[in-house]
DOKE-950987 format. One record per residue (C-alpha): residue in three letters; x, y, z. Coordinates in steps of 0.001 Angstrom, whole numbers, plus 500000, padded with zeros to 6 digits. Each point is the difference from the previous one (the first is absolute). Example, Ala and Ser with C-alpha at 12.3 -4.5 7.8 and 13.67 -1.06 7.14 Angstrom:
residues 2
ALA512300495500507800SER501370503440499340
END
This chain:
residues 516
UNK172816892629682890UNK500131501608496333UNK499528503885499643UNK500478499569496400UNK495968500038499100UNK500163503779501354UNK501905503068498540UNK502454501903501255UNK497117502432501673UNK497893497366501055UNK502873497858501287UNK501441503489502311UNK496162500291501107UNK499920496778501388UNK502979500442502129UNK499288503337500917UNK497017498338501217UNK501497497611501981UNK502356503266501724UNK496189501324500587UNK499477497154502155UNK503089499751501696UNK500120503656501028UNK495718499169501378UNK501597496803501791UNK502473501656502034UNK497833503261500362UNK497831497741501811UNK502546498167501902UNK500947503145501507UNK496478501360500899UNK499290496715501952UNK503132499889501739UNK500053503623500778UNK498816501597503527UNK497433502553500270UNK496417500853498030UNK499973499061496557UNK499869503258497785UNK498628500545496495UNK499377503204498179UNK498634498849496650UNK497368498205498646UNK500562497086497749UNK499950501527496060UNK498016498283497328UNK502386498546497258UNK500871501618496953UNK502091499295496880UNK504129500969500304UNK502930499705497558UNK502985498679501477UNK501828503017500808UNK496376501173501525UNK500258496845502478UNK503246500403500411UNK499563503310501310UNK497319498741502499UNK502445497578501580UNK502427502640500406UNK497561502058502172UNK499025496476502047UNK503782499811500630UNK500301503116501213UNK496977500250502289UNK501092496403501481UNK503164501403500890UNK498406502937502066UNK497180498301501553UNK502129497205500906UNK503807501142500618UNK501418496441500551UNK499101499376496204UNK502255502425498851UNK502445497667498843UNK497017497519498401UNK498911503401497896UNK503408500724498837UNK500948496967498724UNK496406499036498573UNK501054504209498021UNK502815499101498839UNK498038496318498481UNK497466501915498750UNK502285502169498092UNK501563497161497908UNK497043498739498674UNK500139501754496883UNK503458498762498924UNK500059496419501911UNK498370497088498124UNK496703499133501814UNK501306496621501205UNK503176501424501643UNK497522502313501655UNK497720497105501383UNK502548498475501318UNK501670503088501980UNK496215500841501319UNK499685496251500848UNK503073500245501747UNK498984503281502148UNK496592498230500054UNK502017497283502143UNK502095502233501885UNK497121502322501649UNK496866497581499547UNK501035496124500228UNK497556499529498073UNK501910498090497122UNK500699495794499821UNK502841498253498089UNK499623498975496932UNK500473496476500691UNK496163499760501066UNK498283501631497400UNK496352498502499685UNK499369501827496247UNK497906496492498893UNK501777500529496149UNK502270501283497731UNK496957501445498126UNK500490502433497177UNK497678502123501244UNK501054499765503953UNK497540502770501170UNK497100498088499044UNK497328501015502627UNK499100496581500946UNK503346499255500293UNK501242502344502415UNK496301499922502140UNK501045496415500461UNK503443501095500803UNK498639502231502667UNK497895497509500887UNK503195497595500792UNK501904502879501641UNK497029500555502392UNK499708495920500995UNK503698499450500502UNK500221503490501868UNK503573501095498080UNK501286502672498687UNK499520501128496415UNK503325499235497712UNK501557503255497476UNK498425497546497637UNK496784499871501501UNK499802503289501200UNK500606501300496145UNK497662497710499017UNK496768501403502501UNK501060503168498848UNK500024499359496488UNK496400498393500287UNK498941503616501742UNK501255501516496968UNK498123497903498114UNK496673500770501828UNK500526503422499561UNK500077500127496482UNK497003498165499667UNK500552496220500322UNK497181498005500435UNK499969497691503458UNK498004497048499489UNK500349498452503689UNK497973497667501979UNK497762502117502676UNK498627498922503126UNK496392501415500612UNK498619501163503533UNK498638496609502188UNK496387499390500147UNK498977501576504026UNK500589496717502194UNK502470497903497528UNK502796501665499642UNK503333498977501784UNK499365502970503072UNK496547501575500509UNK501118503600499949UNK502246500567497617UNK502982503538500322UNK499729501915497024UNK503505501279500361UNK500240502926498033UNK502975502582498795UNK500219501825496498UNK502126497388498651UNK503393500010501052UNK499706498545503247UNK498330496966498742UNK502703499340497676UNK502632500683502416UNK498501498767503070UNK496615498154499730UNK500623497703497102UNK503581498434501561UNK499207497918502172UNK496841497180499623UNK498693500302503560UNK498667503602498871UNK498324498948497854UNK497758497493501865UNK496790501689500343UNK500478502784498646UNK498909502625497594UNK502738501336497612UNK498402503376500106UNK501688503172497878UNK498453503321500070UNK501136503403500599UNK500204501065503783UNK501628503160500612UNK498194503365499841UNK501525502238502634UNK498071502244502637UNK497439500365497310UNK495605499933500469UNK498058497201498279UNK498292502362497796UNK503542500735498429UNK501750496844499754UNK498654496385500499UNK501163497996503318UNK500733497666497150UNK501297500413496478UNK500516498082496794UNK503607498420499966UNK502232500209497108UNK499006497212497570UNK503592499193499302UNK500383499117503861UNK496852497663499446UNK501652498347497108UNK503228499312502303UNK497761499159502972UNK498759496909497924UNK503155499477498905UNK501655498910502835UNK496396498694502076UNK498847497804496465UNK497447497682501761UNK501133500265503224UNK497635502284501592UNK497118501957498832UNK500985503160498715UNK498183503025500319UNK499512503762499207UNK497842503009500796UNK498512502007496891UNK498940503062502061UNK497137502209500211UNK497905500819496745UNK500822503360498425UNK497135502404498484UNK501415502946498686UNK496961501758499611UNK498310499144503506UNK497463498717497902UNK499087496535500937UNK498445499000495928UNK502181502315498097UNK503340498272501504UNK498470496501500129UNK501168498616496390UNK503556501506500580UNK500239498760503600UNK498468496635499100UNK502859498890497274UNK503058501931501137UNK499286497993503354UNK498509497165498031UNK503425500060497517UNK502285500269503519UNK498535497109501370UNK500571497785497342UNK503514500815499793UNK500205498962503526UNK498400496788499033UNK501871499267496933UNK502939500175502171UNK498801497218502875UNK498427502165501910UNK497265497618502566UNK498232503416500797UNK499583503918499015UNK498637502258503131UNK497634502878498886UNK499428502936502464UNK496114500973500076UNK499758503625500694UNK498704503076499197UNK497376497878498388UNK496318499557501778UNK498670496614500743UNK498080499617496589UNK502907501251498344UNK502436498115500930UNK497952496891499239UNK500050501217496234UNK503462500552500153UNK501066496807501279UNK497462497946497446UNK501901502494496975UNK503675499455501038UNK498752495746500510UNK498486500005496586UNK503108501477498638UNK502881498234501364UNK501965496621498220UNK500378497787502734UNK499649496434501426UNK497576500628501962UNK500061496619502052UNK503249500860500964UNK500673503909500030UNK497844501794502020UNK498562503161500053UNK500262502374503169UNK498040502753501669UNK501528502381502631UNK497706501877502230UNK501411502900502414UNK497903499110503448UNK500777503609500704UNK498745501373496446UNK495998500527500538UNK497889498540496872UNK497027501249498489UNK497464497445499956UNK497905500778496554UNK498474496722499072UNK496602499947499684UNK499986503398499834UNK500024500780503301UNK503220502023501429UNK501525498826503550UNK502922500869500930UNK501887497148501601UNK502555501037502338UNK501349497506502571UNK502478497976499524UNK498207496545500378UNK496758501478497799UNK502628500438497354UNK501668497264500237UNK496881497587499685UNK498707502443497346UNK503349499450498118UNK499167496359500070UNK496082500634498223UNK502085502330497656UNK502659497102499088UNK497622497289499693UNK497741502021497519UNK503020501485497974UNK501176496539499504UNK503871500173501368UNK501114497117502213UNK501549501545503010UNK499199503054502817UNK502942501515501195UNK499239502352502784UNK502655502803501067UNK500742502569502742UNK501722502376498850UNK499611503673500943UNK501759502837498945UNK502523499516503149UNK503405497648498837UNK500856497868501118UNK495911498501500064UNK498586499510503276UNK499460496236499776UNK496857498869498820UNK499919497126502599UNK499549502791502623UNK497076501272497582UNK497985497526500603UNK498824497610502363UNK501008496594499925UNK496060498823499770UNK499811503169497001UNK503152498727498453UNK498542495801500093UNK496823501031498942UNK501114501431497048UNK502197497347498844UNK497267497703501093UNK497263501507498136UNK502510500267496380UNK500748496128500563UNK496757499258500000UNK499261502241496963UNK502650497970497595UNK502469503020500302UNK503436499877501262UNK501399502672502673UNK502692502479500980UNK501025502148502935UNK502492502833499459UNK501940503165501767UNK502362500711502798UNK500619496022501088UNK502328499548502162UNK501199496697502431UNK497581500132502310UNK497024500683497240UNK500679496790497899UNK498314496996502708UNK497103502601499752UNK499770499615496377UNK500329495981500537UNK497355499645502583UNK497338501608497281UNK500638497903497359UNK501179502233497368UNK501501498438496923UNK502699502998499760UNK501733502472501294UNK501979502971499026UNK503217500245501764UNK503110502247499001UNK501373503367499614UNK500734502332502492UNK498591498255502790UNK501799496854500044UNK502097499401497131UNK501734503195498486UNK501978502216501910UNK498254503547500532UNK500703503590500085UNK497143501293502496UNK500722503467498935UNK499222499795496384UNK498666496980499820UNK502346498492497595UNK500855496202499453UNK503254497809500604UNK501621497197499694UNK497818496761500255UNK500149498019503164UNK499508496333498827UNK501454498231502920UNK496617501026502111UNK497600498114497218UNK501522496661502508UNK498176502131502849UNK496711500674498335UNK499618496293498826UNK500950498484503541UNK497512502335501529UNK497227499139497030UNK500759496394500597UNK499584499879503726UNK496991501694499912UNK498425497708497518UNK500849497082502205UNK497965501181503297UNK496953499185500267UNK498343503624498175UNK502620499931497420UNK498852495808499598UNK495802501402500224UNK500799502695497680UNK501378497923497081UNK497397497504500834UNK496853502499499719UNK502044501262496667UNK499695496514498569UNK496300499679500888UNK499360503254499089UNK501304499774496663UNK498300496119499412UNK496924501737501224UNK500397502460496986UNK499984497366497484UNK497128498271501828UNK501728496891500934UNK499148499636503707UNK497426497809501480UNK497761501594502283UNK501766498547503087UNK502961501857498614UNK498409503032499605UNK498838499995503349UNK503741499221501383UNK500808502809497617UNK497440502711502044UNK501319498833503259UNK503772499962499148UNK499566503795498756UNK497814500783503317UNK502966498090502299UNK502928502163498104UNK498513503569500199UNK499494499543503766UNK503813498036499489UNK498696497393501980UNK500554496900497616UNK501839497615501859UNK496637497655501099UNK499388499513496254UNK503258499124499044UNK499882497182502228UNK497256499306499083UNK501428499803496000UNK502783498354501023UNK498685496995501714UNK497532499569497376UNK503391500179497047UNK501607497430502568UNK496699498004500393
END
């Protein structure tokens, strides 16, 4: 792999990058071999702009705090110091190859050369569709990355980051009741993770939503910071690098922000900053945007969501539009000018659903966050006959669905015996390591996305995980007015059967008429 399309600057960037990376790798090593609470004092920083001796400079201070929060690294940090201070007189490939080398050493995370899977000789080797389909290769014959190969992922990074343009196959979000799973785990990290962890290996990505937003906010209220925050579009970009049409991928947007507190004043400025946002997203591969609905009342947030439709480039057969309500975030109801106040967590959930269908976005995602972190999960919220109703009464309404907050193990056959077409399933509670003290993130914990699916899959094969995909399917066929009224009868009784979870008389009854 040439550097020679890069200058000297660009050439030491790239492997300083790639030291970046090796430092993360074996920071991470160490905190999951480590005993004892995981500790983290500081917040993840939003990116900015540095020269090389600026970067430089940060990786000093990494090395440095590695070797005093982890004293067995000492000898790691001093030898990765005295790399990092030949960059500036070493030629770039030299110092690939000596961080390959430690790469090796502390990682094993390098191959021979001898089976390099680069598909060509290419002039221009970092050509994005090139390497996603290198990815793609590394992922199906589960092997390890070559120098080669690893330059070359990096290279295509680069690439993204200085504005390349991915033009990648996407996979959009199944139609409720046809997809390869019923419920489908919206695994979800800030971007890292996935490309680390989630997009390796194919079996995680089997019913599954590529999901990338921002997680981490600390001890801090809802009124402050969002449970949820816009991710770094640069992560997207990689994200759909490595997933291509694997999986859909998806992001949250976030909440809408009015500067003034003045619903009309703010609107045109919310409307296309959002609006503009979004279509990034899209223009990227993006199957689906998330949009927060709050501090907005009912009539207003059916204005907003008809502005920011109008205004967005999309496909829309194929990238959807989402709404977010907060079941624990009272709405006022304005419409017809009357003024309710709904407050419970089912009225606002079924309200959310009026509210979607007449702002015209395709999917109700309903959330439980509260201002405690980790969230209390929303499958303890709600009853299971509150939590199938809801799903049941979106189906029927042509609108896909969405559960998120706090899941855990135990909370996923929940999800599976309503119906739901997603969940949302990551950060602190299952798949980054914690600090319960500030509230900080860690490393990401891929190897339990085997757990979640196992459990996701043996609950859709009982018989409530088998009724629930089944009521999805009629459901959704009922929305497009395609049942007979024998159907739609079965339909009735099949949602009666599954909120008292007593279904198993009617699936006999189904399958001896399929076997009939």
């Amino acid at each position: 792999m040439s550097m020679m399309r890069w200058n000297e600057d660009e050439a030491r960037r790239l492997v300083l990058g790639q030291l970046v990376s090796l430092v993360d790798g074996v920071r991470t090593l160490a905190i999951r071999t480590q005993q004892g609470k995981f500790r983290k004092h500081e917040p993840i920083t939003v990116f900015r702009p540095q020269t090389l001796q600026e970067l430089m400079g940060q990786v000093e201070e990494e090395l440095k705090k590695l070797a005093t929060e982890h004293g067995e690294l000492r000898d790691f940090a001093d030898a990765m110091r005295a790399l990092l201070h030949r960059l500036p007189d070493t030629s770039p490939r030299e110092m690939y190859d000596a961080v390959m080398d430690a790469s090796e050493q502390w990682l094993g995370d390098v191959a021979d050369e001898d089976t390099d899977g680069l598909r060509s000789d290419s002039q221009h080797p970092t050509q994005l569709e090139e390497v996603s389909l290198l990815i793609d290769d590394l992922r199906r014959e589960r092997r390890k990355p070559t120098r080669r190969e690893k330059l070359a992922i990096h290279m295509a990074h680069e690439e993204l980051a200085n504005g390349s343009r991915l033009q990648l196959p996407y996979k959009p979000l199944p139609i409720p009741g046809f997809g390869d799973t019923q419920t489908y785990m919206s695994v979800t990290d800030p971007g890292e993770g996935h490309i680390a962890g989630t997009t390796t290996r194919e079996e995680w990505m089997r019913g599954v939503l590529v999901h990338v937003e921002h997680l981490e906010r600390g001890h801090q209220d809802r009124e402050s910071v969002e449970s949820y925050r816009i991710p770094r579009i640069l992560n997207v970009a990689k994200v759909r690098l490595h997933v291509a049409g694997r999986a859909p991928v998806t992001s949250f947007i976030g909440r809408p922000m009015f500067d003034s507190g003045k619903f009309h004043l703010d609107l045109w400025k919310t409307v296309q900053t959002m609006a503009g946002t979004c279509t990034a997203m899209f223009q990227l591969g993006v199957a689906e945007c998330k949009v927060a609905m709050e501090r907005m009342t009912a009539s207003q947030i059916i204005e907003f969501m008809r502005g920011l439709r109008g205004n967005i480039l999309r496909d829309a057969r194929t990238q959807l539009l989402s709404a977010a309500f907060n079941l624990n975030s009272p709405i006022l109801d304005d419409r017809d000018g009357g003024t309710r106040l709904v407050t419970g967590r089912r009225e606002i959930g079924l309200l959310g659903i009026e509210l979607v269908k007449a702002g015209g976005f395709d999917k109700v995602t309903w959330d439980g966050s509260t201002d405690t972190y980790p969230s209390v999960p929303v499958m303890e919220q709600l009853t299971h006959a509150e939590a199938l109703e809801l799903v049941h009464r979106a189906h029927e309404r042509g609108l896909r669905t969405y559960f998120s907050a706090g899941f855990r193990f135990p909370h996923i056959p929940l999800a599976v015996y309503t119906g739901v077409d997603g969940v949302g399933i990551g950060g602190a509670q299952i798949l980054r390591y914690m600090d319960s003290r500030t509230g900080y993130h860690g490393p990401f914990q891929p190897e339990n996305i085997s757990r979640i699916l196992a459990i996701r899959d043996e609950a859709a094969r009982s018989p409530l995980g088998r009724a629930a995909a089944q009521l999805a399917r009629l459901d959704w066929l009922s929305s497009q007015r395609r049942l007979d009224d024998r159907q739609e009868q079965f339909r009735i009784e099949l949602y009666e059967a599954l909120s008292r979870q007593q279904v198993d008389g009617l699936l006999e009854d189904t399958d001896a008429r399929s076997a009939a």
